[in-house]
Each structure stands twice: as structure tokens, then as C-alpha cells.
Backbone bond lengths (Angstrom), bond angles and torsions (degrees), N, CA, C in turn:
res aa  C-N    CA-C-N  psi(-1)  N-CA   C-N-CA  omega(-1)  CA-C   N-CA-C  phi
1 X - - - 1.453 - - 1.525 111.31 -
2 X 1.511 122.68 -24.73 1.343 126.86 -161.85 1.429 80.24 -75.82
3 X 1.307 112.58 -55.53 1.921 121.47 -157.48 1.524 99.21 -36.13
4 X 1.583 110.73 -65.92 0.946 112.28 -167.68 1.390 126.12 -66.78
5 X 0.957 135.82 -39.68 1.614 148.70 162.41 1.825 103.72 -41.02
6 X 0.990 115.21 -23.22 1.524 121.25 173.15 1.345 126.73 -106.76
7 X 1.475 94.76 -6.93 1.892 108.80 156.78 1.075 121.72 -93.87
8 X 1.299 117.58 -0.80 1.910 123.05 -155.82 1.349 113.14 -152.49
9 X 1.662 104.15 37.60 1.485 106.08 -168.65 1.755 105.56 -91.01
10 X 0.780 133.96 9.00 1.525 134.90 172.05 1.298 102.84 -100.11
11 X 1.380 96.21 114.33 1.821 110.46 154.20 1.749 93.37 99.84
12 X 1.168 116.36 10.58 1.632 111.01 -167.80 1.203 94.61 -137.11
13 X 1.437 115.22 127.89 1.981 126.12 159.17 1.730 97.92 -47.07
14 X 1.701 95.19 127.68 1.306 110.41 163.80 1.266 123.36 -64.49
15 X 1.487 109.79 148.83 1.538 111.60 179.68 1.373 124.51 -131.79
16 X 1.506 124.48 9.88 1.478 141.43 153.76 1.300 118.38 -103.19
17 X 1.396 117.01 129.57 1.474 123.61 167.01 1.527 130.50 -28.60
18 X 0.587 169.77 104.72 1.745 148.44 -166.48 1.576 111.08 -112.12
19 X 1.301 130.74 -12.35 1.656 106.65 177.00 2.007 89.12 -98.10
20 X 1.337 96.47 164.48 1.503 133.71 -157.08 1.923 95.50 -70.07
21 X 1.404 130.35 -44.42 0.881 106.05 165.65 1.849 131.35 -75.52
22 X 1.461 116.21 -12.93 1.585 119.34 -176.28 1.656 98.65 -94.60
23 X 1.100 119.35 -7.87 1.575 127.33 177.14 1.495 88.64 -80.72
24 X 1.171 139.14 -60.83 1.460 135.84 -158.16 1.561 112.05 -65.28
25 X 1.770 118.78 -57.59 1.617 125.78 125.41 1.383 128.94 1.51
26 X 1.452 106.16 -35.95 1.397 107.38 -172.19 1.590 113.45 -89.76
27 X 1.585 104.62 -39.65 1.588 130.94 -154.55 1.394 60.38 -69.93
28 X 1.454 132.54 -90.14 1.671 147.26 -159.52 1.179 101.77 -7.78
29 X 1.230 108.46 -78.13 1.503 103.50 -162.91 1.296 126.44 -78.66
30 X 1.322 116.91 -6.80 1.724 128.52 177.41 1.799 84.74 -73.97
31 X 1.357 122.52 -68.58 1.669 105.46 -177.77 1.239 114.20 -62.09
32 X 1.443 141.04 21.97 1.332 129.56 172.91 1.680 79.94 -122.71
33 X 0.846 152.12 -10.54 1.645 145.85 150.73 1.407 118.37 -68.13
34 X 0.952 125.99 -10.56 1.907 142.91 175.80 1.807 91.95 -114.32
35 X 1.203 141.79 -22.92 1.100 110.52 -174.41 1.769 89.69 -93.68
36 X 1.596 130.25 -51.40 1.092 108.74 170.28 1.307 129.04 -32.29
37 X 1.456 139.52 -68.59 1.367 145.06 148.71 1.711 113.89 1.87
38 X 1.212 106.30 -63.73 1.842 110.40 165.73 1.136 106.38 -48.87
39 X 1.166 116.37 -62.83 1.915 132.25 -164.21 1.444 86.52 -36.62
40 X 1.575 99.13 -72.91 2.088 134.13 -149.75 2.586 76.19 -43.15
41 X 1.229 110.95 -65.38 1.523 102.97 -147.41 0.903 105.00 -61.17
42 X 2.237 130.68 -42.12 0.963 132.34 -172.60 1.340 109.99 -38.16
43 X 1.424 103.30 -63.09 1.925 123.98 -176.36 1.495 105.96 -31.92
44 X 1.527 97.06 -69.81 1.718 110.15 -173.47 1.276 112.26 -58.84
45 X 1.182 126.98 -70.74 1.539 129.72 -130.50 1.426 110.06 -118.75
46 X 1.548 118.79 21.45 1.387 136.82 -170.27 1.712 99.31 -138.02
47 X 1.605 129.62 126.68 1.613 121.45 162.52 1.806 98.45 -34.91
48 X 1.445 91.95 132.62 1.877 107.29 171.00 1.638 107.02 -63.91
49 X 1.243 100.52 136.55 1.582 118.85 -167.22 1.407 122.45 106.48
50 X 1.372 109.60 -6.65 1.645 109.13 164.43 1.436 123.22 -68.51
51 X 0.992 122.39 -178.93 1.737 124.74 168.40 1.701 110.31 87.24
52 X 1.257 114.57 131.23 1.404 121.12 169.74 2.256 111.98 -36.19
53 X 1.018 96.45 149.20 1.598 104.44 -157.63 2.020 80.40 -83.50
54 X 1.743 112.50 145.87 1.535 113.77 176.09 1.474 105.05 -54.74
55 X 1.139 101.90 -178.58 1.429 132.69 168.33 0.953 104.93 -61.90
56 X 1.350 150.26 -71.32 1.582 164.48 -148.28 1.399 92.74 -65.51
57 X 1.674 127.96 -49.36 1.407 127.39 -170.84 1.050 112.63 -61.94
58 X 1.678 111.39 -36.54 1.640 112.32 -147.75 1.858 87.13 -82.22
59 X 0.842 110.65 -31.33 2.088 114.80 172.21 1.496 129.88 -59.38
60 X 1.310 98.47 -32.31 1.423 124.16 159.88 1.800 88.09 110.96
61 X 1.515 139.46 34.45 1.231 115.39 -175.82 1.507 106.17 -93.57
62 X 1.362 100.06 138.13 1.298 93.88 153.95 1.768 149.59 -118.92
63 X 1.406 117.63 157.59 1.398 123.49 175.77 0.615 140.94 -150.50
64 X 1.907 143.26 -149.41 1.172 118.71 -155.23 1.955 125.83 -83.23
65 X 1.352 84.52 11.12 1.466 98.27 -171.61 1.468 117.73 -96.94
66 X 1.230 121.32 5.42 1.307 132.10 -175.62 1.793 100.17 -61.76
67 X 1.242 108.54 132.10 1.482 144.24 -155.44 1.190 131.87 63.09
68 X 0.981 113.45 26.78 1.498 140.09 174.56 1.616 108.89 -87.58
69 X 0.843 121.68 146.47 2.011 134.25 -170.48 1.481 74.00 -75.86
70 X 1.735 89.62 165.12 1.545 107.29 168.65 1.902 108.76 -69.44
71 X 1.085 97.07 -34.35 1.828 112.88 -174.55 1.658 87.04 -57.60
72 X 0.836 138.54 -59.97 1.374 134.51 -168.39 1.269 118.76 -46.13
73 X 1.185 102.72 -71.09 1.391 139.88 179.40 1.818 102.45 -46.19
74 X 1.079 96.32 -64.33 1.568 95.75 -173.76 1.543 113.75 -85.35
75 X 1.710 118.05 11.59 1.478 119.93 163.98 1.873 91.04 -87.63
76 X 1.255 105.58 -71.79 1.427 106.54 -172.85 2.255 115.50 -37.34
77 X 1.367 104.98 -30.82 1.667 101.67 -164.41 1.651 74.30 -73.74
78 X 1.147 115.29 -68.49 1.361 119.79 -160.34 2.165 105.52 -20.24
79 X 1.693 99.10 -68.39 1.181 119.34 -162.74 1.745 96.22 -55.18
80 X 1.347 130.39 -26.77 0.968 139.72 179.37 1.343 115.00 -63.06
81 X 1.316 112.59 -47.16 1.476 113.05 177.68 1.600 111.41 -84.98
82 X 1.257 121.76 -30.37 1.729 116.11 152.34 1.433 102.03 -36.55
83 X 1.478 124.08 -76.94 1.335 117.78 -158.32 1.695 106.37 -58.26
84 X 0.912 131.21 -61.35 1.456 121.88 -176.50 1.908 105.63 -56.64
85 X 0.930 130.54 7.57 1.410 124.74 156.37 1.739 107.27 -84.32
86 X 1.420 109.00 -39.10 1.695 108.73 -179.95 1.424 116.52 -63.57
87 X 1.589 105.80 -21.72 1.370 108.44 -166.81 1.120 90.73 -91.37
88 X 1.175 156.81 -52.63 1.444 151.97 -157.79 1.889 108.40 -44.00
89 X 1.443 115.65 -28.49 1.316 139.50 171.03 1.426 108.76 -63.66
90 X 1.727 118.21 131.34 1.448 110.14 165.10 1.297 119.21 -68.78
91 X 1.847 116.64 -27.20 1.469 111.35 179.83 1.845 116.08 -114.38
92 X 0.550 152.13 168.29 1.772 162.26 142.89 1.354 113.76 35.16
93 X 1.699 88.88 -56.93 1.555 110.66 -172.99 1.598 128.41 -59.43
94 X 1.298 125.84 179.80 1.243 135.20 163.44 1.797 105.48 -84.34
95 X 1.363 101.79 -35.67 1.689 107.50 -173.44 1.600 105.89 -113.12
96 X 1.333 121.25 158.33 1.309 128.54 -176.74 1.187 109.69 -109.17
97 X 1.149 134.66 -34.74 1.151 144.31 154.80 1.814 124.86 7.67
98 X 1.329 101.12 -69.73 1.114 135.78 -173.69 1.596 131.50 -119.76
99 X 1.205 116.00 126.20 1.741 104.00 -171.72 1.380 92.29 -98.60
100 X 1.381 108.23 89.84 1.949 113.66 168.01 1.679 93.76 179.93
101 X 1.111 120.17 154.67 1.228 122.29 156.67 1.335 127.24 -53.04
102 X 1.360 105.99 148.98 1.601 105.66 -175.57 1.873 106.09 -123.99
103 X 1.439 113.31 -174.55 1.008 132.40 -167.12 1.914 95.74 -55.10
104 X 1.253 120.09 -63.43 1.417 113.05 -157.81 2.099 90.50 -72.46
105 X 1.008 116.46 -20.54 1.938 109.91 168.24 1.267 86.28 -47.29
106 X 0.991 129.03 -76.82 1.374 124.83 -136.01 1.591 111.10 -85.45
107 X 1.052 130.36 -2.34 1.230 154.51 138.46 1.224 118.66 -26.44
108 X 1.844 96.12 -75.75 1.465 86.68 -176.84 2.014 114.08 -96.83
109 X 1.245 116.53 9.62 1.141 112.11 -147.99 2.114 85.76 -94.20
110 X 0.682 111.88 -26.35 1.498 115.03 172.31 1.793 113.72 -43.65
111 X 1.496 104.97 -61.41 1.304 119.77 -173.90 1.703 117.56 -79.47
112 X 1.728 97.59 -25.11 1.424 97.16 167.40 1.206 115.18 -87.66
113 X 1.445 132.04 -30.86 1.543 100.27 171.73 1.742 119.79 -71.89
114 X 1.273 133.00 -0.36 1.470 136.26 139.09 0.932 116.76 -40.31
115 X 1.459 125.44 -52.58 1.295 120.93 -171.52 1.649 111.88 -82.54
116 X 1.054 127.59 -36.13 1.241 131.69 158.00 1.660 108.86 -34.23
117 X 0.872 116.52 -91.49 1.903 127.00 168.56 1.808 91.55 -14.07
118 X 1.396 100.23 -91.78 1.587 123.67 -173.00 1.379 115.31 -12.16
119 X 1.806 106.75 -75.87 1.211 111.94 -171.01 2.110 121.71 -79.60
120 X 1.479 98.71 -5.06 1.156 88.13 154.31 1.818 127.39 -90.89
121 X 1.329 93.23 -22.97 1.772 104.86 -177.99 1.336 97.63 -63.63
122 X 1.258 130.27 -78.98 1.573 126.36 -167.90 1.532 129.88 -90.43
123 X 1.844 93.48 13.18 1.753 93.24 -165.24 1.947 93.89 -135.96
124 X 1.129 122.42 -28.06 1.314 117.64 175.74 1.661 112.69 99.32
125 X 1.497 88.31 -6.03 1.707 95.68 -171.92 1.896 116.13 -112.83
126 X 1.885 81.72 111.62 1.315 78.24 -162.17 1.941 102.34 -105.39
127 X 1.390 96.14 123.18 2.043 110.05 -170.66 1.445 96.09 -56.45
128 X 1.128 121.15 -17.68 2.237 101.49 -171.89 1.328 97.09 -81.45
129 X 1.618 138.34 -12.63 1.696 128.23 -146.02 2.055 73.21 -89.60
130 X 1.290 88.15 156.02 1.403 119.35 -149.85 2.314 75.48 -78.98
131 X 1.181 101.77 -31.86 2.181 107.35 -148.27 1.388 84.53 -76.18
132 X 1.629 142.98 -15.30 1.811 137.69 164.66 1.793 109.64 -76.87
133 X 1.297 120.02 15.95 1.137 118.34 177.53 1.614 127.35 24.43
134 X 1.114 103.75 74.48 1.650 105.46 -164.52 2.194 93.68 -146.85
135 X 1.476 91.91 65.62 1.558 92.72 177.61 1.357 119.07 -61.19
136 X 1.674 101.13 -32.89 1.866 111.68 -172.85 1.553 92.54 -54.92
137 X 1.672 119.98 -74.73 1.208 106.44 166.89 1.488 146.20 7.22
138 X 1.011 99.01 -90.81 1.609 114.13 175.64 1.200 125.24 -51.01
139 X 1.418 116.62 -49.73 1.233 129.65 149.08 1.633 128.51 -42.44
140 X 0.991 128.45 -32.63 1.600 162.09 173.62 1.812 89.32 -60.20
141 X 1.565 99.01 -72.57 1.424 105.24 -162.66 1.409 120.49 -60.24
142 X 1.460 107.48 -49.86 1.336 126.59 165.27 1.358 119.38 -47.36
143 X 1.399 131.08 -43.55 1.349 133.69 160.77 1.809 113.05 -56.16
144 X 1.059 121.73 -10.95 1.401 136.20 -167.20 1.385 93.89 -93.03
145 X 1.332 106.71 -58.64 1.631 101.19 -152.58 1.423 103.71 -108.15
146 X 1.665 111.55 29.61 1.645 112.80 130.80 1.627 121.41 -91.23
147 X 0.994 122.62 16.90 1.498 113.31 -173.86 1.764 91.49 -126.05
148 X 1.337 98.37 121.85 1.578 133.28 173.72 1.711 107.13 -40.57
149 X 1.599 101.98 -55.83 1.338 102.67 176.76 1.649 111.43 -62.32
150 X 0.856 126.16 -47.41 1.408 121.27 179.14 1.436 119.80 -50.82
151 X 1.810 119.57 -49.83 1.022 101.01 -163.47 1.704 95.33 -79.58
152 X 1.084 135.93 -26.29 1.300 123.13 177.07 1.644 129.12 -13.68
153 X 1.497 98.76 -47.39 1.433 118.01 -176.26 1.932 90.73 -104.61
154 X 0.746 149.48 -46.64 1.149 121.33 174.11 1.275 160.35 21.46
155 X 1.499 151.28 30.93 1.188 130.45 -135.09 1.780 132.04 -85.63
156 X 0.904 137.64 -150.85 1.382 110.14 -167.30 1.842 86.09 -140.46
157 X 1.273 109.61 173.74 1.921 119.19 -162.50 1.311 88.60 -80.62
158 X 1.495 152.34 -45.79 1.160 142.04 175.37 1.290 105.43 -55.92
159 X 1.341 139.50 -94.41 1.568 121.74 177.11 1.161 129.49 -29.04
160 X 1.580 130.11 -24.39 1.785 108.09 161.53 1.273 120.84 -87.60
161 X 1.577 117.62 -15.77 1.660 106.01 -176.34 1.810 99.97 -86.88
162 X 1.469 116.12 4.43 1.559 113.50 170.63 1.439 103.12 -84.86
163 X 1.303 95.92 -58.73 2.048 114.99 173.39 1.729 116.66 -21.47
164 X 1.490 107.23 -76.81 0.795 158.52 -131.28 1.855 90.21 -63.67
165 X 1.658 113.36 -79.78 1.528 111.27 173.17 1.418 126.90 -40.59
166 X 1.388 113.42 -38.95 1.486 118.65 165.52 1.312 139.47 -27.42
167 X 1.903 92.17 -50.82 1.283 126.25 165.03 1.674 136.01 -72.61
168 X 1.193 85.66 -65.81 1.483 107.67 173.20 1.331 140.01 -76.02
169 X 1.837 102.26 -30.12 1.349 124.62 -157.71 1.581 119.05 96.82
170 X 1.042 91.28 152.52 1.997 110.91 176.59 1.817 105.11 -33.63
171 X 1.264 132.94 129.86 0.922 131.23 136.85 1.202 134.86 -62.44
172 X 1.506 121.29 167.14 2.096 112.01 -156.19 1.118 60.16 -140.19
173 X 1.682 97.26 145.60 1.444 122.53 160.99 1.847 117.97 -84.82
174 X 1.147 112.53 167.75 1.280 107.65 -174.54 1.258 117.06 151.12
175 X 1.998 136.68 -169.95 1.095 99.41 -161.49 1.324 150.08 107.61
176 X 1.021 137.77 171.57 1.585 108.59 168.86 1.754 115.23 -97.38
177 X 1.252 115.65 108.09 1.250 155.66 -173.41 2.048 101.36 -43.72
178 X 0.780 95.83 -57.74 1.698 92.74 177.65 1.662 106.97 -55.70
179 X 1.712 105.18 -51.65 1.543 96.65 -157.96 1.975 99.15 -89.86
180 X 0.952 107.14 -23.25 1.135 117.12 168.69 1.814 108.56 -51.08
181 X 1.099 127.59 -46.31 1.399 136.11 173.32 1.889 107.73 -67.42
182 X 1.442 95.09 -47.58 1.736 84.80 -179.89 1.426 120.83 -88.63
183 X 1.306 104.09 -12.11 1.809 96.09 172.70 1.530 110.70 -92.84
184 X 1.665 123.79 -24.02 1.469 123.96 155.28 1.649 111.94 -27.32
185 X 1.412 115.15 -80.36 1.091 110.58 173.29 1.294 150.55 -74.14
186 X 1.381 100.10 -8.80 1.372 114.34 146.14 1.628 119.82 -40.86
187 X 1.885 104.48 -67.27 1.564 95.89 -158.14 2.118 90.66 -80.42
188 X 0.912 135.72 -15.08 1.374 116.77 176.99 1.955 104.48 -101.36
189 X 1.105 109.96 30.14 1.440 102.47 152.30 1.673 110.49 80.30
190 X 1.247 112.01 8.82 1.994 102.35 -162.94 2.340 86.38 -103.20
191 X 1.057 111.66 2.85 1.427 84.64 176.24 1.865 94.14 -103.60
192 X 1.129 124.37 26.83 1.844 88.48 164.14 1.597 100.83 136.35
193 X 1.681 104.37 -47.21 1.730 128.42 -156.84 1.211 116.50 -36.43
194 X 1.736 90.31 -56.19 2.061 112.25 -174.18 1.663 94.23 -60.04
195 X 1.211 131.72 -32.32 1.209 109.78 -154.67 1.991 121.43 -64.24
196 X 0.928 100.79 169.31 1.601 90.99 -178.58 1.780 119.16 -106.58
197 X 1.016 113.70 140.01 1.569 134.87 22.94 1.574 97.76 -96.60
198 X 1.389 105.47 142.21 1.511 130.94 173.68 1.378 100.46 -54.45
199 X 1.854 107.87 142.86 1.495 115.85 166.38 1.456 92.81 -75.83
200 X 1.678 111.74 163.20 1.572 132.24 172.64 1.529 104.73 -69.92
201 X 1.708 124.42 -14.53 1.770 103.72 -152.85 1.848 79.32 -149.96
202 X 0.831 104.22 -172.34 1.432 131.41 178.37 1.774 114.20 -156.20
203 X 1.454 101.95 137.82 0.891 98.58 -176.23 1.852 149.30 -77.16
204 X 1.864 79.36 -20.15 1.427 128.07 160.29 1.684 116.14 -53.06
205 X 1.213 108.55 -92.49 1.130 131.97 161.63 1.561 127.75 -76.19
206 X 1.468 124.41 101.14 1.659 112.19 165.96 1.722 120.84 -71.97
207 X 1.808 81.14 118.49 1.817 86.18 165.52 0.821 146.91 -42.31
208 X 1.933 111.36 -66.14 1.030 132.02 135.78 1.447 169.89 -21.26
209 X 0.987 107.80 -0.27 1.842 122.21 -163.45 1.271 102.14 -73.96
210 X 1.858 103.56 -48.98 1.719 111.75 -166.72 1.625 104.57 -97.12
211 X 1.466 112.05 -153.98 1.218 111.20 165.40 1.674 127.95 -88.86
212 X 1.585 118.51 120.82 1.463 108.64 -149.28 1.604 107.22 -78.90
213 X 1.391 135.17 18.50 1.199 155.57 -121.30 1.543 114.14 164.27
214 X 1.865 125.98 120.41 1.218 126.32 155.34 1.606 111.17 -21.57
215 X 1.595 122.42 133.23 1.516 134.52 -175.76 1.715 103.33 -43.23
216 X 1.811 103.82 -45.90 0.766 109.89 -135.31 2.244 103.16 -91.32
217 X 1.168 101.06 -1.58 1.547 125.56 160.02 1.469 110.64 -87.01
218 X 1.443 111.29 -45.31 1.400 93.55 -173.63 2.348 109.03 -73.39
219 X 1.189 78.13 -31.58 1.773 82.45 -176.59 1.459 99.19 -69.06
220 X 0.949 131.57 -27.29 1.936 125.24 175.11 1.577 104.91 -76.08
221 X 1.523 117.16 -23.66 1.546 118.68 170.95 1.621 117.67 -89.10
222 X 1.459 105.76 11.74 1.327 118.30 -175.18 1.705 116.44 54.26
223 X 1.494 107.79 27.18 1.289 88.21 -171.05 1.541 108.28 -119.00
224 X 1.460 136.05 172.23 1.465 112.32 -114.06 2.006 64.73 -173.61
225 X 1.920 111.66 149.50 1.199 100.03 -173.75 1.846 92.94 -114.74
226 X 1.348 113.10 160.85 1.446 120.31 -146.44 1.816 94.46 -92.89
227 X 1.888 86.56 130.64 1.404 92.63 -156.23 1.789 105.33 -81.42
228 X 1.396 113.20 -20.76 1.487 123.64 160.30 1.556 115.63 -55.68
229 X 0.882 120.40 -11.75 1.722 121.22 -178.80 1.689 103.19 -115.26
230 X 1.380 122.52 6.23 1.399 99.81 167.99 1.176 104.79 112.55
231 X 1.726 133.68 -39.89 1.452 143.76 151.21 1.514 78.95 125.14
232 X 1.644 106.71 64.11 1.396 133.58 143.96 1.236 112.15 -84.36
233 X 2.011 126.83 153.53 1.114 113.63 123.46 1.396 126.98 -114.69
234 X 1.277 97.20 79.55 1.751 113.16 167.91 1.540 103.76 -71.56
């Protein structure tokens, strides 16, 4: 993607940093996007309890994660320090620069909506619930899934936890065991959801945030996204 963004820079919004300190920022967080990625497989695609124990453990600190596998523990610290990189930003982004996503968005936003799907399908732990404290996050996502182009390519939590083993390998269950059971069947349909008539939202995934429909259907349907909700159409 870098290649290309540096073959096709006329007539196209840039998408790499260019002064010497947001270039360094950049390298940063692309290896804190490969160390999540480790975190993200250990968790998934290994029996829970594998993976070197965090930092915080090896010190003796403790928090709110106590009985949690190290795999846990060190997916969530990890995801923790992603989010406090988003927050460091006045807007959405990783970069300030620009009000649009940039090259390292799209970076990591591929592997995190996997993990989204993933870690609620086989782990119970779902990153949007407000109690994983990850506001940069949400905010991140939500800025995502107002832009038309994005959701285009989009995929939904049923197509990656089908996707997903193909690729990667079998997911191991594990986790927290209650929610892990109700969001399973949630995203493959066995608690109720599929049935008809369909709810408007999910609880998993929001429908709504962006436009649920090309701009250019919904503006021939006159319909317009609600300016009391943020320029939702919930």
C-alpha cells in the first residue's frame, strides 16, 4: 500500500506522514500493529493460557484483570496501549493532519475488525462494551463507519468467524464462558436474530452509524441522517 500511495500521488489525498518526527510515529505504531496481531493469534488460535505473561505481571502489578490467562491479559494491555495512541489525537484519527483516514487507519482497521468478530465468537469479549475502556477505539470505529467508502468493503461478524479458520486456523474457545455462549449465537443466528421479521440493529455490531445504503439511493429516498444523533441513521 505504501508502494502504491507513492506512485499515485497526484490528484489523490495523501496517506503517509512526511515530516521526520510523524514518520517516526508512524514506524511506532505500524510495530505496535504487528505486536497486537501476535497478541490478536496467541488469544485466538492457540488453547487460552499461552503467550509470555504482560509486563505489569512480570512486576508484580496488579489489576482489573486478575484471572484472566496471560493471552488475555496481554491482548487487552496491548489493545490498551493502541487506544491511548488514538487518544493522543484531537480527532478519530491516528494523524491530525488530516480529517480522513490515513495509511496506518487502514493498517490496522483490517485486522481489527477480525478481531472484533473473533474475540467475541470464541472469547466472549466484546472491545465496543463501554466496561474494556477503550474510548479511542470506539470513537476510531464510529468515525469509520460514517464514511460510505468504508462500509462498502466492510464485512460483517458472521463472514469473518466463517473466513477466518481457513486462513488462520481453528479458533479455541475460551474466555468468558457465559458471554462467549451468547454472542456465539448471536453472530451465527441460533439465538432467535435471523428469525423474521428482522430487528433494525444488532447488538453486536451497529448497523446504523453510517449510511445503510449508497448516498446516492438514500438522497433519491429523500432521506437525510439524524442530526440529533450525531449524523446517525439509527
Amino acid at each position: 500500500m505504501e508502494l502504491l500511495d507513492e506512485w499515485h500521488q497526484d490528484g489523490f489525498k495523501p496517506m503517509m506522514p512526511t515530516s521526520d518526527q510523524d514518520k517516526t510515529r508512524y514506524n511506532r505504531l505500524a510495530k505496535l500493529e504487528r505486536e497486537l496481531f501476535s497478541w490478536w493469534c496467541t488469544l485466538v488460535f492457540r488453547p487460552e493460557g499461552g503467550g509470555p505473561p504482560s509486563l505489569k505481571s512480570l512486576f508484580g502489578a496488579t489489576n482489573s484483570n486478575e484471572g484472566m490467562s496471560s493471552s488475555m491479559t496481554g491482548f487487552l494491555d496491548c489493545m490498551q496501549q493502541v487506544d491511548s495512541e488514538l487518544q493522543k489525537t484531537k480527532g478519530p484519527w491516528f494523524f491530525d493532519q488530516f480529517d480522513y483516514p490515513t495509511m496506518i487507519d487502514f493498517i490496522y482497521v483490517s485486522h481489527i475488525e477480525r478481531m472484533l468478530a473473533s474475540c467475541a465468537f470464541w472469547k466472549g469479549l466484546d472491545l465496543r462494551d463501554p466496561k474494556w475502556n477503550l474510548p479511542g477505539l470506539r470513537a476510531w470505529l464510529e468515525a469509520f463507519e460514517k464514511r460510505e467508502h468504508y462500509l462498502a468493503f466492510k464485512s460483517d461478524y458472521f463472514t469473518h468467524v466463517m473466513d477466518i479458520p481457513p486462513q488462520y486456523g481453528p479458533g479455541y474457545d475460551g474466555g468468558f464462558e457465559q458471554d462467549r455462549q451468547k454472542f456465539s449465537r448471536q453472530i451465527i443466528g441460533r439465538d432467535g436474530s435471523w428469525n423474521l421479521p428482522l430487528s433494525f440493529d444488532d447488538e453486536l455490531q451497529p448497523l446504523y452509524k453510517g449510511p445503510p445504503l449508497p448516498l446516492c439511493v438514500l438522497e433519491s429516498m429523500d432521506l437525510s441522517p439524524d442530526a440529533a444523533e450525531g449524523g446517525t441513521y439509527e
